[in-house]
N, C-alpha and C positions, 0 to 999 in steps of 0.2 A: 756719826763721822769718826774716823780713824784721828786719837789726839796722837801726833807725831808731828815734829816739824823732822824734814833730813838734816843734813849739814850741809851747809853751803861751799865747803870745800870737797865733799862729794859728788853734793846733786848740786851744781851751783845755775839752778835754773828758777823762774818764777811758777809758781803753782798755780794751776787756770783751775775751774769749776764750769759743766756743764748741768744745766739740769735737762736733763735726759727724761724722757717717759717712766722711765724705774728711780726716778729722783740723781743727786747730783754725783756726776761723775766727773773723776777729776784725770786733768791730762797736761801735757807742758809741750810748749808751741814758742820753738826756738830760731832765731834766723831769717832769713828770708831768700825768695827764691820759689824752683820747682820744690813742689812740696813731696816728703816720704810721711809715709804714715806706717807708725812703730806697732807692732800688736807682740807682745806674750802671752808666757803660755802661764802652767803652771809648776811650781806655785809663786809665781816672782810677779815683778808691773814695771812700772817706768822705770826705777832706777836700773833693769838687765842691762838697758840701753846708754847708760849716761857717759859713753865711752865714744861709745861710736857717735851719740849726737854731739860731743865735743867738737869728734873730727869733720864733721859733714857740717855744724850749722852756718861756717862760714862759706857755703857754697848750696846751701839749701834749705828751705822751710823745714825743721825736722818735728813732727806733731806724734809725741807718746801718749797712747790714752793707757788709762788702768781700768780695766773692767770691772763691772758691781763684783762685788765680792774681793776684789783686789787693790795693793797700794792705800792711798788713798780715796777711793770711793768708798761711796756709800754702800752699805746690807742691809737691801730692801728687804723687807721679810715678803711680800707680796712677790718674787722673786722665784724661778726656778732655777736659774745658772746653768741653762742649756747653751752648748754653740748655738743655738738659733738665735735666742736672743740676746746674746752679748753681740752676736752681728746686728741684731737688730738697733740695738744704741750705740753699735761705732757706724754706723751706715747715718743716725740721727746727729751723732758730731760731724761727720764729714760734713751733709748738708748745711747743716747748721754755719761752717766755717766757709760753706761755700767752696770745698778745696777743687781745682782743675789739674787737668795735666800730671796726676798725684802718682807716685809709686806706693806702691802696697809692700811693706818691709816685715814678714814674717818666720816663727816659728813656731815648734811645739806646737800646742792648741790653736796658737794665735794663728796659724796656717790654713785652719779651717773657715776660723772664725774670719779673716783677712782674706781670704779669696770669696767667700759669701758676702762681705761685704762690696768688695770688687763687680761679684756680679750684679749684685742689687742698684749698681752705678758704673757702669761698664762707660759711660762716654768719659764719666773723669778718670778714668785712670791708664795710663801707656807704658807700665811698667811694674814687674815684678822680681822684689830680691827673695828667696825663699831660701830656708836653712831646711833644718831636720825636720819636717814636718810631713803631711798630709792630707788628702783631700777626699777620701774613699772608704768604705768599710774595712775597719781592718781585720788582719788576718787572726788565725787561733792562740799565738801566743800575747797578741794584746787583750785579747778578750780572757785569758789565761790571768792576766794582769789584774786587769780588771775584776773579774770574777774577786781573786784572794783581796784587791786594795778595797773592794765594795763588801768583805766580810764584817762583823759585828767587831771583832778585837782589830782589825789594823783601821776601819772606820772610827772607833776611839781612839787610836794614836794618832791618826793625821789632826782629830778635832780635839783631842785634849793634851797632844805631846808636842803636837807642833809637827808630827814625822818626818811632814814633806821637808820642810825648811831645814828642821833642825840634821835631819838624817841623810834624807835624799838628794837636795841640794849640793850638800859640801860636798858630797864624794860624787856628784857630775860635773866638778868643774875640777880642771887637771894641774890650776895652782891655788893654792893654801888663801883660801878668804881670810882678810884680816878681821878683826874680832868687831869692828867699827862696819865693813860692809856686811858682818853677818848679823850685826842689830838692826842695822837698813830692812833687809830680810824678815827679822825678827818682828820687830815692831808696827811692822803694820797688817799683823796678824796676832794682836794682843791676848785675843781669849776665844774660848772654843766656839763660840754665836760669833764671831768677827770670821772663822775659818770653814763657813760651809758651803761656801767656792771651791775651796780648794779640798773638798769631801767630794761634792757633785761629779766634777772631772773625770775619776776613777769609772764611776758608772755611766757615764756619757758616752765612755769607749764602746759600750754595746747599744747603751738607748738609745743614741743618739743615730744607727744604721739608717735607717730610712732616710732620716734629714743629710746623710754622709755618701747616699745614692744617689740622691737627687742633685747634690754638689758634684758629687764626681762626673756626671751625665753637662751641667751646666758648663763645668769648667773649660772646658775647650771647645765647645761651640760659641760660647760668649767671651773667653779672653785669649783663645788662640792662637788668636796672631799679637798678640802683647812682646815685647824682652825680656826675657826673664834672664836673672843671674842668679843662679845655685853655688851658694857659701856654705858649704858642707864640713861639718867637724866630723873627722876621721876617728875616732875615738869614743864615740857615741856608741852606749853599750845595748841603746832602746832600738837606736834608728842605726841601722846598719844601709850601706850605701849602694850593697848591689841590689836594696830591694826598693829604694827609696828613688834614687836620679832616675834611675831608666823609666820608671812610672811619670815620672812629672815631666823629661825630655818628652815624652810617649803624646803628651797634653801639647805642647807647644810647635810650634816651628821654630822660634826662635833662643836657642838654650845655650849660656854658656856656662860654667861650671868652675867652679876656684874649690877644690880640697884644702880645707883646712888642716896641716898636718899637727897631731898630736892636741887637737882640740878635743874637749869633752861636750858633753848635752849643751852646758851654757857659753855656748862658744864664744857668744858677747863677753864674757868673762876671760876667755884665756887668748882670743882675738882679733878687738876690736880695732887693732891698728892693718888688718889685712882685710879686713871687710872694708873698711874707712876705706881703702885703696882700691878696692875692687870696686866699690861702688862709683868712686870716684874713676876708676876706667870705662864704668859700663856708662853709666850714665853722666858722668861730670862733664 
């Protein structure tokens, strides 16, 4: 287990523990109400969120897990850190918490990872918020991506420098992390065996095709007719917007859209007070 406690004037929430089929995963389950359930991506876990579950738990169950490899969970070593089965143990806490009537609130990875679990349990869920993310094979410049971050030299900086965190991170969020949120960040990716979650990622962008076919084919025959709201950062230098909304409107019938202006990748970071409100239009 990851030795970190947060701050409590950061993350001012209680820390749960599930044990999970890949051992104990940890998640925070705040509020009460119709329930969202939080997924990120990489390299960040529950605290992307602690912003927005301020603004929302006073009007709904808001439930963040961190997946194996991330936050506070466990690193199984028996483990492979595919989107399949990180869906496969957030699909095991849902059940487990019994959640109904749930919305599915993702990005990044967690996009994949959070609509496979959706499908895996399509009666509880009647709602989706989705950021930068996706649900499909992607095209040649992520596999371009991929390819160089699955190299020998940038595979030992994300696992012995920190890369993602220390590098990647701060310059995709469009305001200045204080030195206190980027130890949150920090510390619960202490040492290079704590960060081969956030190694796997890179190359999941290609392995992971087949399982990223079979989701895209799922997606809209099984949550199609769901609400979806797209909280879109404008600024996002990965996920660009004319390739992204038009594909996931393409999936649904029912799509509304909130541009984030002058947001970056972690748009929970630069705004969680427009999402809080959108959410709370869409669904409140």
């Amino acid at each position: 287990m990851i030795d970190f406690t947060p701050s409590p004037e950061l993350y001012p929430f209680r820390s749960r523990f599930f044990e999970s089929s890949a051992g104990p995963v940890h998640y925070i389950d705040e509020g009460q109400g119709r329930p969202i359930v939080m997924f990120h991506g990489n390299p960040t876990w529950s605290f992307l969120y602690r912003d927005i579950i301020r603004g929302l738990r006073g009007h709904f169950r808001c439930v963040a897990i961190d997946l194996p490899g991330f936050g506070l969970s466990d690193r199984p070593v028996d483990y492979r850190y595919t989107p399949a089965e990180h869906a496969r143990i957030a699909t095991e806490l849902v059940n487990s918490l019994d959640l109904r009537d749930m919305i599915v609130m993702a990005h990044d990875w967690g996009g994949p990872i959070g609509l496979a679990t959706a499908v895996a349990v399509p009666a509880r869920v009647t709602g989706l918020v989705l950021g930068n993310t996706w649900f499909w094979p992607l095209d040649f410049r992520a596999r371009a991506f991929s390819l160089i971050m699955s190299s020998a030299p940038l595979q030992w900086l994300i696992r012995h420098r920190n890369f993602f965190v220390n590098t990647a991170l701060k310059h995709a969020v469009t305001r200045t992390l204080t030195p206190a949120e980027m130890q949150h960040y920090r510390a619960v990716q202490p040492t290079p065996a704590a960060r081969v979650g956030l190694a796997e990622f890179p190359r999941q962008l290609r392995a992971a095709d087949p399982w990223l076919a079979e989701l895209a084919a799922a997606v809209p025959r099984v949550l199609g007719d769901r609400p979806v709201l797209i909280t879109f950062p404008m600024r996002d230098p990965l996920f660009r917007y004319e390739q992204v909304v038009p594909r996931i409107q393409a999936a649904f019938s029912d799509v509304d859209v909130v541009p984030l202006e002058g947001a970056k990748h972690f748009f929970q970071e630069d705004a969680a007070d427009r999402v809080v409100a959108a959410v709370m239009h869409e669904f409140g």
